[in-house]
N, C-alpha and C positions, 0 to 999 in steps of 0.2 A: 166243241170243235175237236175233231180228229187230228193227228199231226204222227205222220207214217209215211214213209217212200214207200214199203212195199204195195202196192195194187191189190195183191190176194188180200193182204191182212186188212188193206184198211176199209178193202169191200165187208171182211169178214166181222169188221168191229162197225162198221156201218149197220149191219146185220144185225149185229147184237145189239145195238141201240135201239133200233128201229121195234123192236120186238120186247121191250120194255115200257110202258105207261108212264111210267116217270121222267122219262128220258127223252128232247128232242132234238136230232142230229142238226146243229145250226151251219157247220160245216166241216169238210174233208178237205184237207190238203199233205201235196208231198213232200215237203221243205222247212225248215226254220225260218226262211227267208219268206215264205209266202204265208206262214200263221203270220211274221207281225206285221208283214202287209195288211192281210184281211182284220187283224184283232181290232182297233180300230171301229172297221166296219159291222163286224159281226157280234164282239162285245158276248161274246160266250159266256154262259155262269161258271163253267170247268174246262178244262183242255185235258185231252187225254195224249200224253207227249211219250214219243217212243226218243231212244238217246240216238242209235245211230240212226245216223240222218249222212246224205250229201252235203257237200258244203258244211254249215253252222250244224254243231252237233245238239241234241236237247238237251244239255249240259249248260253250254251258252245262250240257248235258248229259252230256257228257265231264267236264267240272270236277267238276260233284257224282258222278262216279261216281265218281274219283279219287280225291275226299277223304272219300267214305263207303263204297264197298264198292271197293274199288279190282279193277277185272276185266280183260282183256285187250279193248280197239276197234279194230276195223277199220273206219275211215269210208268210207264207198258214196257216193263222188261223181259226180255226173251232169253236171257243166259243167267243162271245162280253161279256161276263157277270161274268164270274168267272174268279181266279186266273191266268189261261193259257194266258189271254189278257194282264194283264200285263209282263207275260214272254215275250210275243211277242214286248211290249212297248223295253221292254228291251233291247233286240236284238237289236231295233233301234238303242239305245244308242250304242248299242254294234260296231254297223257297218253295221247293213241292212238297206235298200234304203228305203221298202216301206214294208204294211200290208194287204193283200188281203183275200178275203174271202175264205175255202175252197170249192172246187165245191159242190152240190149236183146232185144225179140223174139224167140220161139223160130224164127221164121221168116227171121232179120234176119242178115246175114251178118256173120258173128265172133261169133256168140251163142255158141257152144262154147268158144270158146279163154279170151272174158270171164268164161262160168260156171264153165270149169276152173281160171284165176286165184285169183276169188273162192273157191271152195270150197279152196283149197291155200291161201289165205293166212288162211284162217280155220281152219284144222286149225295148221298151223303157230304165228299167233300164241296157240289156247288154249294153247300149250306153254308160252309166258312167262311166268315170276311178276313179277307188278307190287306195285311199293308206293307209297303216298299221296304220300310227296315223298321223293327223296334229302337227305338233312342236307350242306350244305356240306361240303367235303372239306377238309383242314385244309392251310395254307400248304406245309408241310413232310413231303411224304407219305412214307410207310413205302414203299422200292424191293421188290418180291419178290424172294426168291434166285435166282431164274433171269434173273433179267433184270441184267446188266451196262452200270452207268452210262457213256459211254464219252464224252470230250470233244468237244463240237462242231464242226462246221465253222467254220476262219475268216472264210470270206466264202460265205454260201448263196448261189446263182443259181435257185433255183428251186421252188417248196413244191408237192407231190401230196398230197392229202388226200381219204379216201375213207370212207364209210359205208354202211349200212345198216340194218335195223330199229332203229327207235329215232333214225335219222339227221338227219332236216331239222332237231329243235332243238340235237342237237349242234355240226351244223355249223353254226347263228347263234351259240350262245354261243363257238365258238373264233373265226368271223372276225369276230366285234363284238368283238373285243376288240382285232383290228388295226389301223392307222392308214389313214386313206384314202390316207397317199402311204406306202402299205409299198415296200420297196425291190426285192421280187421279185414276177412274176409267180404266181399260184394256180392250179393244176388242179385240176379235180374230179370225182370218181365218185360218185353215190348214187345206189344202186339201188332204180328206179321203173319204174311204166309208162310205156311212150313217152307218151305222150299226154299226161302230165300235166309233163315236162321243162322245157318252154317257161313253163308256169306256176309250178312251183319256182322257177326262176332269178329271173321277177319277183317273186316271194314272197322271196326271200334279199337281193335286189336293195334292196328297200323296207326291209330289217331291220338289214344293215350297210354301213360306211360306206365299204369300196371297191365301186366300179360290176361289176355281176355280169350275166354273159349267157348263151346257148350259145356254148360252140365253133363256129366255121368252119375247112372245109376249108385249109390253107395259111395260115391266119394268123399272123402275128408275134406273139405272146405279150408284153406289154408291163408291168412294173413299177405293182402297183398298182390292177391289175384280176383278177377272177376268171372264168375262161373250164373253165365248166359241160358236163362230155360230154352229145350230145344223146339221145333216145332210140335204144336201141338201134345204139347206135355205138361202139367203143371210142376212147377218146381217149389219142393218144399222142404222143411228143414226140417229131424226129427230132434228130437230129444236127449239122441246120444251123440249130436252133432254130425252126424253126417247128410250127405243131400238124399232126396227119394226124387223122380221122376213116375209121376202118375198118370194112369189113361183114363181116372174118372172120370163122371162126365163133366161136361163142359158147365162152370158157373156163370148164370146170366149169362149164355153164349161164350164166356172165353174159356179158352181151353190154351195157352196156361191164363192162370189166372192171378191176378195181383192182391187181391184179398186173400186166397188161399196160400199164396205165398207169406204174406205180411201176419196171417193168422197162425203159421207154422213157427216163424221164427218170434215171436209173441210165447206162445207157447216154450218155445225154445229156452228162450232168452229172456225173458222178463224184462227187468228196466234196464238191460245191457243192448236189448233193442235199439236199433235205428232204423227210419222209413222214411224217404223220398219218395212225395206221387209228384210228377209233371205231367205235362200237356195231356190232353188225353177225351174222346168224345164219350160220353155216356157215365157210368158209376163205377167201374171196375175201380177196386181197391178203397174204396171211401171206408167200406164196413172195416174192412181187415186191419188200416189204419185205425179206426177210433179203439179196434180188439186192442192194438200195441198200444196204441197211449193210457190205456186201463191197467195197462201188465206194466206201467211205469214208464215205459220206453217213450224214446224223443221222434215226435214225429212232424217234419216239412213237408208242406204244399207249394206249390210252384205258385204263385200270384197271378190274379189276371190281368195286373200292367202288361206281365212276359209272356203268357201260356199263349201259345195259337189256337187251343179252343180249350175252355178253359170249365171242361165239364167237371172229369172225375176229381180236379181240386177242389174245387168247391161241393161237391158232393161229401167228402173229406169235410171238408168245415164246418157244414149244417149237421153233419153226424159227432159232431164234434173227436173228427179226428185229425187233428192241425195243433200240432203245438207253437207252433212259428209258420207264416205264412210271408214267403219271401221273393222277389223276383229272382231271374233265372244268373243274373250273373251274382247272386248272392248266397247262391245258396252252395257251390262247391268252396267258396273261404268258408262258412260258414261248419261246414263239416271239417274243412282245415281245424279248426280252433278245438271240435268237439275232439278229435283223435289225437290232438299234441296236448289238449287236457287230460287225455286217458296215458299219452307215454308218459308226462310227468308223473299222473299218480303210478 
């Protein structure tokens, strides 16, 4: 289901469905008010929800889908720069999967690579099962058999934390849960469009209480702040601590990538290593993860009571790289404990 006032665009996202084999257009509408009319009737695998809307924006329209027919959104944002992108952030939180660009012009150069996006992230996310809310995860969670609790580092120097699908609210409930003067530096990978990078970081920026940016070239990584890979960059850590941003290619398709980040600061860092994977579809970050728990470092997976698709964690686990495998509201105290162990020592 399409969900767009505009007429050109939603003729033009019509288009680009239509011209996909994966993809079939179950319906088009101009309103929030008339998708949850039809949803009901039409029972979509995915909705493709742009935010501004007349009337009910896809903001609140995400919520009520959430908590009445809960389906898989992908929101079609059209602005990186103003207020509308954090609408769109929002929505995540709210219950949408992922944030795509909107199309431009068949005429308009990059129309193809944006239509092919679009159309692969809407095949993809009907694959998700979504439900109305996850119930709080309980203080003291059940470890899975595979996964070997193993004692933490004495003193960390460094936390890599990485996501995808399902990723922008993950990552505010783990780093809201840290102190504005944590005592290590934060890297981070979530996999997005370039374009929309610079706007995440302010969007995360605004939500918790250490100061959040992109990465720069050669920067000194500093206690207390979180330094965001930028579009299509891989972000890594060298050896005489500062950051590097690289345009190698792309690992298994990502470009940044969460193993070559968690592989860098492994290398870095040894058992002062820390590594957070969440939500996340496919393997990105499993290998780089099992790298760090080798080099001693303490490394968490997100659990799949919590994870909205619960790929690259468990990819992580079978590689055996999970030292603690924990649901999502357990896992920012859980780093609480590990860095007021590291201030005491």
């Amino acid at each position: 289901m399409i969900v767009e006032d505009s007429l050109v665009v939603r003729r033009l996202l019509a288009h680009i469905v239509s011209r996909d084999a994966r993809l079939e257009l179950a319906a088009a509408v101009a309103s929030a008010e008339e998708a949850l009319q039809e949803l009901p009737r039409v029972r979509p695998d995915v909705i493709s929800m742009d935010i501004r809307l007349p009337g009910m924006d896809g903001l609140e329209a995400t919520r009520r889908i959430m908590a009445e027919q809960p389906t898989p959104i992908v929101v079609i944002a059209d602005s990186v720069r103003d207020a509308t992108f954090g609408i769109s952030m929002n929505a995540l939180r709210a219950g949408a999967l992922s944030v795509v660009e909107k199309p431009v012009g068949i005429a308009t150069g990059g129309h193809e690579q944006i239509a092919d996006t679009i159309c692969t992230q809407l095949f993809i996310m009907s694959q998700v099962a979504v439900i109305r809310q996850r119930a709080p995860a309980a203080a003291a969670p059940r470890v899975p058999a595979s996964v070997t609790v193993l004692p933490p580092p004495l003193s960390p120097g460094m936390l890599a934390i990485a996501a995808s699908t399902g990723g922008p609210p993950a990552l505010a409930q783990v780093l809201g849960a840290l102190p504005r003067d944590c005592p290590v530096p934060v890297l981070l990978v979530q996999h997005m469009g370039a374009p929309f990078m610079e706007g995440f970081a302010s969007w995360l920026d605004g939500l918790v209480p250490m100061p959040v940016a992109l990465a720069q070239d050669g920067e000194l990584p500093r206690p207390g702040r979180v330094y965001v890979a930028p579009g299509d960059r891989h972000l890594l850590l060298t050896t005489a601590g500062t950051l590097r941003l690289s345009a190698e290619r792309p690992l298994a398709s990502q470009r940044p990538s969460a193993t070559l980040l968690f592989r860098s600061v492994a290398e870095a860092m040894g058992a002062r290593a820390l590594g957070v994977l969440l939500t996340g579809m496919g393997e990105d970050g499993a290998a780089g993860m099992a790298e760090l728990r080798r080099a001693g470092g303490y490394a968490i997976t997100e659990a799949e009571s919590t994870a909205v698709v619960y790929g690259m964690p468990a990819a992580a686990v079978r590689l055996g790289g999970s030292s603690a495998s924990l649901p999502l509201p357990a896992i920012g105290p859980r780093l609480q404990q590990l860095l007021k162990r590291d201030a005491r020592a």
